[in-house]
N, C-alpha and C positions, 0 to 999 in steps of 0.2 A: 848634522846628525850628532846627538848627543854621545859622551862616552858609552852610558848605559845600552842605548842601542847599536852600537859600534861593537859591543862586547860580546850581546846577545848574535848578533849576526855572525861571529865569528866560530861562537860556541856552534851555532844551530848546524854551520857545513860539515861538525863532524860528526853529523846523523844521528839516528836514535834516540833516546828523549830530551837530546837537547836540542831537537827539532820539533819536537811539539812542547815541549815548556812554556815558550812564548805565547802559544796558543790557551795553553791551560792556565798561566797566570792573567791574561787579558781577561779569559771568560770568570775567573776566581775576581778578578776588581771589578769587572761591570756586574756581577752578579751580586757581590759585596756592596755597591756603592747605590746603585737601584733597589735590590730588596732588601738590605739593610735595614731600612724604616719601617718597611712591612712586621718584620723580626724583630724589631727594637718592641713596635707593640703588641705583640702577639708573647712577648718574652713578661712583657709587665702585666698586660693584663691576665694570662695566664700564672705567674704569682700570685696574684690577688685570688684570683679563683682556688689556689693551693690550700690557701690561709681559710677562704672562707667558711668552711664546717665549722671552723669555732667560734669563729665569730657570732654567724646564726644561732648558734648554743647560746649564744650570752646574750641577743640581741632579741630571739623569740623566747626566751625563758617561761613567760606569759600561757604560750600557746604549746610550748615543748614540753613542759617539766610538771609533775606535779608533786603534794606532799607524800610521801609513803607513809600507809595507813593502812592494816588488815582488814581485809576482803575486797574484791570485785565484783560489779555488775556483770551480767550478760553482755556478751557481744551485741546481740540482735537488738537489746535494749538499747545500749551505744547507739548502735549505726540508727534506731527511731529518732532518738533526741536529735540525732544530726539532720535525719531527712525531714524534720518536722523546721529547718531553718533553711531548707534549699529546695523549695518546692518546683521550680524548674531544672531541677538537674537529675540525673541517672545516677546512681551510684555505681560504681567500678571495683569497688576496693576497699579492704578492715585493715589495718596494719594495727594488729594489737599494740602496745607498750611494752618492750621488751624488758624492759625493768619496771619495779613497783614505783618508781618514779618518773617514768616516761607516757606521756599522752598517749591512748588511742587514735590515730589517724582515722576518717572515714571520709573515702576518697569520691568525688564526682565528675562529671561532664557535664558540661553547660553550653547551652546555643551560643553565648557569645564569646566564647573561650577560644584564644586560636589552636594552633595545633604543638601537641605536646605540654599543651597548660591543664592546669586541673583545679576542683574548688576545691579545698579540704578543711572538715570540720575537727577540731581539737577537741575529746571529750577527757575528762577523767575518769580514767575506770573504777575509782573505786565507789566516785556518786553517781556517776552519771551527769555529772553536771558540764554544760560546755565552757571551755577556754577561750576560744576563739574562733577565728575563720581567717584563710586567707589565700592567696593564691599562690599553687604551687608549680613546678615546671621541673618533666621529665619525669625517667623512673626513678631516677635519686630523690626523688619530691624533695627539692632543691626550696627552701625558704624564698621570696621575693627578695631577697637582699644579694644572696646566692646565684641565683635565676636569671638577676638582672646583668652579675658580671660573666655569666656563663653566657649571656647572648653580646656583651661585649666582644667577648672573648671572641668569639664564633664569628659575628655580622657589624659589629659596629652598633649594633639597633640600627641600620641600615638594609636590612628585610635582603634579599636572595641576593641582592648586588654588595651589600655589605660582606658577604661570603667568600666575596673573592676576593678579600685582601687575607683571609687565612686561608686559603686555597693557592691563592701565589706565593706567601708564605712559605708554608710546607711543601709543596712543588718546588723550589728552588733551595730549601733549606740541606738540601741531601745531599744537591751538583755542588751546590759552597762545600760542606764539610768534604767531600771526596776530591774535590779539585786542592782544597787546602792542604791535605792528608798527601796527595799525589806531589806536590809542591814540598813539602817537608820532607818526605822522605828520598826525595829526587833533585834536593839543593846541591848548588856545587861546592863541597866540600875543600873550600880554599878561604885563605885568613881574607877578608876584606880591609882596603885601606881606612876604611871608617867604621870600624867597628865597633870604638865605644860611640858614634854618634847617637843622639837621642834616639834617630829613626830605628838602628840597625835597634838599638834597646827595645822599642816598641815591637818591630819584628818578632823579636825574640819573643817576648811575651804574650803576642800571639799566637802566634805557632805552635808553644809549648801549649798554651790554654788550651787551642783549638783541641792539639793531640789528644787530652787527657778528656774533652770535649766528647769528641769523635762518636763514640758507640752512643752515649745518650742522645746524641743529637740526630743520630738519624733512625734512633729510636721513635724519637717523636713526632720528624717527619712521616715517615711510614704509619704511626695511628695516627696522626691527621689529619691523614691523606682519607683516610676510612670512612671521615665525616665531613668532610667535601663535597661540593655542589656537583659537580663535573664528574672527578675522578670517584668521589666516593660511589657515585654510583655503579660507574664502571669496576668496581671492587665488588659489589653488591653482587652483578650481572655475571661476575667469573667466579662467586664462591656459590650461585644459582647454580651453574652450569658442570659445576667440579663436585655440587652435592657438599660444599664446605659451610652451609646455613645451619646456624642455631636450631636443635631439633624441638619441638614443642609437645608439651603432656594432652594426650588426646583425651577432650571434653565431653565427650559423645557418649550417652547413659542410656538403658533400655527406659522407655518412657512408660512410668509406672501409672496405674488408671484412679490409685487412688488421692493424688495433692498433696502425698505429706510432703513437708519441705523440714528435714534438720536444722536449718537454718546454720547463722553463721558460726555460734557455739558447736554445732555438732561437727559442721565440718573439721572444726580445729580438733577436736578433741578425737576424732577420727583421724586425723592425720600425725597425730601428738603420741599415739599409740602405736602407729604406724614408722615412729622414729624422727618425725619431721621435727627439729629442732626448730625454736627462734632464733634472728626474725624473721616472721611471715608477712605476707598480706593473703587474705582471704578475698578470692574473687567469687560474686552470684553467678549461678547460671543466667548464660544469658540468651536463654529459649527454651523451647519443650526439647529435652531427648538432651539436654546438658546440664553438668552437672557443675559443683562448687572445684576452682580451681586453688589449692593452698600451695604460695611459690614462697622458698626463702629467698630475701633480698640481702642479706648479708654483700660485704665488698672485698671484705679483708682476708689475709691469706689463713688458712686453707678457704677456696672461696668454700660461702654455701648457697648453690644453682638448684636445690633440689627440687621439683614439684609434685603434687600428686592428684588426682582429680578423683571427687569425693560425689558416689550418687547422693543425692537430696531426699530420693525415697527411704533410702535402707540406710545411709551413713556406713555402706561398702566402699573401701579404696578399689576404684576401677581402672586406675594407671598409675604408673610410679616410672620419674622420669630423672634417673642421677647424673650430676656431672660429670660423674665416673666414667658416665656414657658417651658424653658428644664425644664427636670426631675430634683430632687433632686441630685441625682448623678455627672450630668451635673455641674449643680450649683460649688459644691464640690468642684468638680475637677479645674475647674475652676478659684476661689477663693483662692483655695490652689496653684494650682503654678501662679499665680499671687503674691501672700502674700509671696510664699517663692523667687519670684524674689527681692521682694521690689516697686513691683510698686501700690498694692493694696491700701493702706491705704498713699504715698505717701512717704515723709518725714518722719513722725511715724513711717511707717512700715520701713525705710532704718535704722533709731534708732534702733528699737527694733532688729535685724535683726544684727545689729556691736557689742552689748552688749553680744549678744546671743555667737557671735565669738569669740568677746575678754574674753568672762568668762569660753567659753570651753577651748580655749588655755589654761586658768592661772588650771582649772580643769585638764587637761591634766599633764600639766607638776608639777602638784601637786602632781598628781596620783607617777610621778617618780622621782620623790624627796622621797617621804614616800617607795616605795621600795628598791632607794637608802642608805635611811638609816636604811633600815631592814639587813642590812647587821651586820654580825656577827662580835662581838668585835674582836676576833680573830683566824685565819684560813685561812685568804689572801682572802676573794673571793671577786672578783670584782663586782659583783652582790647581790642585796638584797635575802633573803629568800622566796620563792615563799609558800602558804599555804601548810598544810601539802597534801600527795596525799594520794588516795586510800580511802577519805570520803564516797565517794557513796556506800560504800561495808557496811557501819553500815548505810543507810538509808533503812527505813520501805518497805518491799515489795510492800504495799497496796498503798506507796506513789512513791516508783522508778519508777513501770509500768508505770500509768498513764502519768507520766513525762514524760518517754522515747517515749510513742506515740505522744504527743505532741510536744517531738522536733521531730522526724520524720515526721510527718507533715509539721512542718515549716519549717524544710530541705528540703524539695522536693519541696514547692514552692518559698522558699527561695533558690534556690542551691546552689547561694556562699557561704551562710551562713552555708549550711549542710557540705559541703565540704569543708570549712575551720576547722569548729566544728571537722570534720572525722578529719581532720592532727591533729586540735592540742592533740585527745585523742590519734592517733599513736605515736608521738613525746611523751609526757607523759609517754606513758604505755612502752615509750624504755627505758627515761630514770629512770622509779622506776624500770625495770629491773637490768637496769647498776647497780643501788643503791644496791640493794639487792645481787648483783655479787658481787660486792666492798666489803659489810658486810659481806658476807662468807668468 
């Protein structure tokens, strides 16, 4: 038996949380040492996804920008020139130019578009003339350059199976920072005889990072979790059930006998007087007895979620739906994955948000550097020491239970997390098997 566990065993018979420490640093390294990599790229490519709004600015300039020049065409004009180049698709959607130098969006659907993809035509508003075309993704109408590290980010482009490595990801990302956090503020406060060693250094500077880590980090976990294959749904199903869903602007118009339609001009300008500030997207009705829906898409704080649903016969505002109004939940949800985009708070929020990345990396690969060099002076093994195993068999009855219900819990609405938790104690409990075979 090693010193280390010579020590640990000594601490642990005088009860309390130096009887589950052992426990909590074991599950903090196998938890560190297996999702680590998950994390490592969920940390980078989420970066890159930080950055990319501007880059798309300089990379579509083409299709985004145009010169500013007095006067504008019609909207309805716009969105003809567009539908006159997409003759298999629906249009959805006008996202005027919010500035005199910013393209008209006109938005479609297409048979062979997967899900959450869109076509979208680039017009200049001030000719009418088209920019471009190209395909977009989501409601952020994310550029393809955008798009593409957003489904990185997400799946790997590895389609529903790719999901679950941000899904284990963020499922595990929480139990790290709080087992960490529990480990920091529960160390035993005595000088060690190696304490300038490199490791105890490395320590150090985990620890503190993690600290200072801490609330963004399980920030991120919890909206992650939101958009998750598994769990996200089950988040879905309990803010159904609690009435904590995003409320929607009712579309529904007395169905007038005579066809006028305002079109997509009228709407805005019916909504514009009605206080609806840019940016918008103007939605068509889309059927008899509905009417035009004009939603701000704004991201940035104070958000703007406004919408108002516009009849097509009269150019009457028939609903008006502020964000004044959702529920607190609403709110939440909202703000959170905004903030964990980076578009929330702007520039600030893209800072805080690269910091957040670049310190879990140097956390990360700290964590395996210090088990790197827990490795045994001599014995050949190419791997560090893993904590000793079979801790939980000296913790408190009064305290094992209660534990084990609670992770049960959180495994069943966690499931990647429950089912990765089940392998790594199978994997474990073979090889203190082996151990013990080997000992005989």
């Amino acid at each position: 038996m090693s010193i280390d566990e010579r020590a640990e065993r000594v601490v642990e018979a005088r009860g309390g949380w130096a009887s589950i420490r052992p426990l909590v640093l074991r599950l903090h390294f196998y938890a560190g040492v297996f999702v680590g990599p998950f994390l490592l790229v969920a940390a980078v490519t989420g970066l890159a996804y930080v950055w990319a709004p501007q880059v798309e600015q300089a990379v579509y300039d083409q299709e985004l920008h145009v010169p500013a020049v007095a006067g504008t065409v019609p909207l309805d004009q716009q969105a003809a020139a567009a539908r006159a180049l997409v003759p298999d698709g629906t249009l959805t959607g006008v996202r005027p130019g919010p500035s005199p130098t910013d393209a008209t969006q006109v938005i479609f659907t297409r048979p062979d578009l997967e899900p959450s993809y869109h076509w979208t035509v680039f017009v200049d508003p001030h000719t009418g003339d088209v920019r471009g075309q190209l395909e977009t993704y989501g409601s952020g109408q994310a550029m393809p350059l955008r798009g593409w590290i957003d489904v990185l980010h997400r799946s790997l482009h590895l389609g529903d199976f790719g999901r679950l490595y941000s899904e284990l990801a963020a499922s595990w990302l929480w139990v790290v920072v709080l087992a960490g956090l529990a480990l920091w503020f529960g160390r035993r406060r005595r000088r060690r005889a190696a304490a300038a060693s490199s490791r105890a250094k490395l320590l150090t500077w985990h620890g503190r990072t993690g600290l200072v880590l801490a609330i963004g980090l399980l920030f991120l976990s919890a909206t992650g979790l939101t958009w998750s294959q598994y769990t996200g749904t089950t988040i879905s199903e309990l803010r159904a059930q609690l009435d904590w869903t995003s409320p929607a602007v009712s579309a529904t118009v007395p169905v007038s006998p005579g066809g006028r339609d305002i079109g997509f001009d009228g709407a805005r300008e019916a909504t514009l007087r009605a206080g609806l500030t840019d940016p918008v997207e103007v939605r068509p009705p889309t059927g008899p007895g509905k009417g035009y829906v004009v939603a701000q898409v704004g991201r940035s704080w104070p958000v703007q979620a406004d919408s108002m649903a516009v009849d097509p016969a009269t150019g009457a505002v028939t609903d008006t739906l502020r964000f004044a109004d959702y529920n607190l939940a609403a709110k939440l949800s909202t703000w959170g994955i905004d903030a964990h985009m980076g578009f929330l708070f702007g520039l600030a929020n893209q800072i805080v948000l690269t910091l957040l990345a670049v310190a879990l990396v140097c956390v990360i690969g700290w964590g395996y550097r210090m088990w790197w060099l827990r490795r045994p002076a001599r014995g050949g093994a190419r791997f560090g020491r893993p904590p000793a195993r079979g801790v939980w068999r000296r913790i408190p009855g009064r305290v094992l239970a209660p534990a084990l219900v609670v992770v049960a819990v959180v495994g069943y609405h966690l499931p990647l997390f429950g089912l990765s938790l089940l392998g790594f104690l199978v994997v474990d409990g073979f090889l203190e098997l082996r151990r013990r075979k080997v000992d005989a």
